[in-house]
C-alpha positions as CSV (number, residue, x, y, z in Angstrom):
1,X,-34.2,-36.5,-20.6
2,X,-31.2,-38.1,-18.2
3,X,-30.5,-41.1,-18.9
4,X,-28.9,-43.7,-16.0
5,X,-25.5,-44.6,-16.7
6,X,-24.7,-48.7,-17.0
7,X,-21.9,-49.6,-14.3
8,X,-19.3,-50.2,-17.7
9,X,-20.1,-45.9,-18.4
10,X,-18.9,-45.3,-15.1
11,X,-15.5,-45.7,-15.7
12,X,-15.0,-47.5,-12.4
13,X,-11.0,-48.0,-11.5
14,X,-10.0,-52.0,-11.2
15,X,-9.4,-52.8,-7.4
16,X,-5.7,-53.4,-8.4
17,X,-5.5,-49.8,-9.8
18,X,-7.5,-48.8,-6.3
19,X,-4.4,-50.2,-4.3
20,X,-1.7,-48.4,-6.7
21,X,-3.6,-45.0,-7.2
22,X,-2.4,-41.5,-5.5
23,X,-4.1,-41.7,-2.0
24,X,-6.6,-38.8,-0.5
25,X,-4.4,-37.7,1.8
26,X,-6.7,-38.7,4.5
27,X,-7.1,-41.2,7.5
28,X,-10.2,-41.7,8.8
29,X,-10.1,-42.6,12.8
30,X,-13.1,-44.7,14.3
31,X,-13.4,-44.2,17.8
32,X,-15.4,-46.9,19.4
33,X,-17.8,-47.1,17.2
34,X,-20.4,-50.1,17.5
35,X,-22.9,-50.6,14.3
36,X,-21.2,-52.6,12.1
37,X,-23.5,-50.7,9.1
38,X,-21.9,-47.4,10.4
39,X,-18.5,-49.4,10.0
40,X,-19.0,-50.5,6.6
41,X,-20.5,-47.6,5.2
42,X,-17.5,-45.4,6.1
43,X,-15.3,-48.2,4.5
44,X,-17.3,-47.4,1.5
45,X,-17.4,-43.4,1.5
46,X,-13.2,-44.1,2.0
47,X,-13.1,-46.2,-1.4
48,X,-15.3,-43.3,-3.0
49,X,-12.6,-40.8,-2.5
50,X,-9.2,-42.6,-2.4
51,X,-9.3,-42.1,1.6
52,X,-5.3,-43.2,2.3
53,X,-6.5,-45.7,5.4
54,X,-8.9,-46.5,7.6
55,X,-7.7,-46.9,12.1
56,X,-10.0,-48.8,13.9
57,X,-10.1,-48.2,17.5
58,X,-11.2,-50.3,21.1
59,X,-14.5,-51.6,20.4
60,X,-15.3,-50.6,16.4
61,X,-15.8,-54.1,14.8
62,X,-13.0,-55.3,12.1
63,X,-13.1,-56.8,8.7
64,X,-14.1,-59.8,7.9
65,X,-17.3,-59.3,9.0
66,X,-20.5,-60.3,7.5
67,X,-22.7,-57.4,9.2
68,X,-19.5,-55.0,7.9
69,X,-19.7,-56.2,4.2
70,X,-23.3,-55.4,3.4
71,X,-22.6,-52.1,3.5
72,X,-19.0,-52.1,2.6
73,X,-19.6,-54.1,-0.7
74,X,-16.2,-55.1,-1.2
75,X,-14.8,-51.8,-0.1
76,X,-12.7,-53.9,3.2
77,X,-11.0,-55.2,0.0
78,X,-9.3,-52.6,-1.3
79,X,-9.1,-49.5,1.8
80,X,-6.0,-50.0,4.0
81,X,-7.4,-50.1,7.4
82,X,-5.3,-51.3,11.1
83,X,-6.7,-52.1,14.0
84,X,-5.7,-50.0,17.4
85,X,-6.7,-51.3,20.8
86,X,-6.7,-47.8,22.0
87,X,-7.3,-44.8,19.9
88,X,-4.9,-42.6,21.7
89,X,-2.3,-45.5,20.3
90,X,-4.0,-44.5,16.7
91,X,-3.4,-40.5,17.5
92,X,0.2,-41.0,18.7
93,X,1.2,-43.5,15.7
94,X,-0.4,-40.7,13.1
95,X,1.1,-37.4,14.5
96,X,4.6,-38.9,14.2
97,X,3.7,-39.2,10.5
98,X,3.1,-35.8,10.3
99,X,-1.1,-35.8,10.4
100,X,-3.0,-33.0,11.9
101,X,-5.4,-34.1,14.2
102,X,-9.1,-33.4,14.1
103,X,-11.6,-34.7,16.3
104,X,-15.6,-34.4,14.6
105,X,-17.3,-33.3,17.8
106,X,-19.3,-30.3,19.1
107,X,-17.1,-28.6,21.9
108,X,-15.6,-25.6,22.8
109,X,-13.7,-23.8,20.0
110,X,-14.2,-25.4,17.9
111,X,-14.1,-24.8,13.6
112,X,-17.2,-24.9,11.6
113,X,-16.6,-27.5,8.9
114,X,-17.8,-24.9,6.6
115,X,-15.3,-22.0,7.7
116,X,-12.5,-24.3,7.8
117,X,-9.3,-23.5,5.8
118,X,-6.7,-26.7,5.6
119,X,-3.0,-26.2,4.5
120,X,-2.7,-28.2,1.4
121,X,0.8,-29.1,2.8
122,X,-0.9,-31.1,6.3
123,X,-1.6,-34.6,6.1
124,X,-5.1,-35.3,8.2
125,X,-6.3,-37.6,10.2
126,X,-10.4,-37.2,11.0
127,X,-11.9,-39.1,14.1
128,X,-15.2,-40.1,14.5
129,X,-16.7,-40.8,17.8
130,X,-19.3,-43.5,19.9
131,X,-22.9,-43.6,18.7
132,X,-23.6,-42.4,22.3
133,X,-20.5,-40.8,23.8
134,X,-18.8,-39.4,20.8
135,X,-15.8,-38.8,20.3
136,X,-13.3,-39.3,24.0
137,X,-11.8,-36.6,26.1
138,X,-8.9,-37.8,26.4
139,X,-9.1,-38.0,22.3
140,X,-10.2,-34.7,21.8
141,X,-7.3,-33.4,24.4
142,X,-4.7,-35.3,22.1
143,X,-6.4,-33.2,19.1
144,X,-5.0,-30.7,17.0
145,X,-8.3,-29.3,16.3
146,X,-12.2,-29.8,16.6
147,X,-14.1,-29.3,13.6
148,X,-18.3,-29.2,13.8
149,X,-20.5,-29.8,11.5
150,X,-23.1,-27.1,11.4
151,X,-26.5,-28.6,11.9
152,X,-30.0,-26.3,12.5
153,X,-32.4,-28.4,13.1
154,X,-34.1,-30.0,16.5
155,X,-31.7,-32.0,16.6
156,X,-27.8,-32.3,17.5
157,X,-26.5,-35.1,15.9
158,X,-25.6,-36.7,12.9
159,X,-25.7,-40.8,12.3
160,X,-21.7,-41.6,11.9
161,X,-22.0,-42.6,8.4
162,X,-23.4,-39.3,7.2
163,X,-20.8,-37.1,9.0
164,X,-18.4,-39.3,7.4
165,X,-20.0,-39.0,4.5
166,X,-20.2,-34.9,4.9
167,X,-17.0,-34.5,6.6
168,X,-15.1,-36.6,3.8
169,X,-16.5,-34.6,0.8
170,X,-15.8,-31.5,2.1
171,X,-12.4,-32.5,3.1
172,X,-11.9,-33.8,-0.4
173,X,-13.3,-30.7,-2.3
174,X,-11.1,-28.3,-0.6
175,X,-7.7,-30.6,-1.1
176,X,-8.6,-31.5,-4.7
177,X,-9.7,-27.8,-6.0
């Protein structure tokens, strides 16, 4: 029989030792995204793995936030996250610091999430697209790479908040082993 862990087994880390811990290296780019549930969850799937920052971009809502905080549950507290009225501004401000750029969209050549080999020695920066539109051109022409995530259903999209959700593990499994 499994028994469910109480929160105080989980060995949870203190927001305090949140904002002094070894970072993911890992910054999550919202492009335009507009459900403020899509915006907190991926502010909590950032505190679940250590995500170094969070870049919010053009229309994408910003902490505080009520609509944000019922599914971020604290996590606008302790993610780093800055605001970009552009997201190109975001792309150009993270490749001088050294991030490889990958836009999540489906396009032409690009990289199976699943096939994808990263260089341990790359910071990167992942950007997330529109509800709608997805990810921008322009954004994806400013890329250093497009990864997909492979999908074989009907149908040909993902709710944000699960590809962050998918994107981020698998990110975080190939750095960490």
């Amino acid at each position: 029989m499994n028994r469910k862990l109480s929160n105080d087994e989980l060995h949870r880390i203190s927001p305090e030792e949140f904002k002094s811990s070894e970072k993911t290296p890992i910054v999550i780019v919202l492009d335009n995204i507009r459900s403020l549930n899509n915006i907190g969850s991926t502010f909590r799937t950032a505190d679940a793995f250590i995500i170094e920052a969070i870049y919010l971009c053009g229309i994408t809502a910003q902490p505080p936030h009520r609509e944000i905080q019922k599914t971020a549950l604290g996590a606008t507290e302790t993610v780093v996250w800055k605001y970009f009225k552009e997201t190109s501004e975001a792309i150009k401000e993270l490749k001088t610091k050294g991030y490889q750029i990958a836009a999540i969209e489906q396009a032409e050549n690009s990289v199976m999430l699943n096939e994808l080999e990263i260089n341990l020695n790359n910071k990167i920066a992942v950007v997330f697209g529109n509800e709608v539109k997805g990810v921008e051109q322009q954004v994806i022409n400013e890329s250093d790479l497009v990864i997909e995530i492979p999908q074989f259903g009907t149908k040909h999209s993902l709710n944000i908040a699960v590809s962050v959700g998918i994107v981020i593990w698998d990110l975080f499994q190939k750095i960490k082993n």
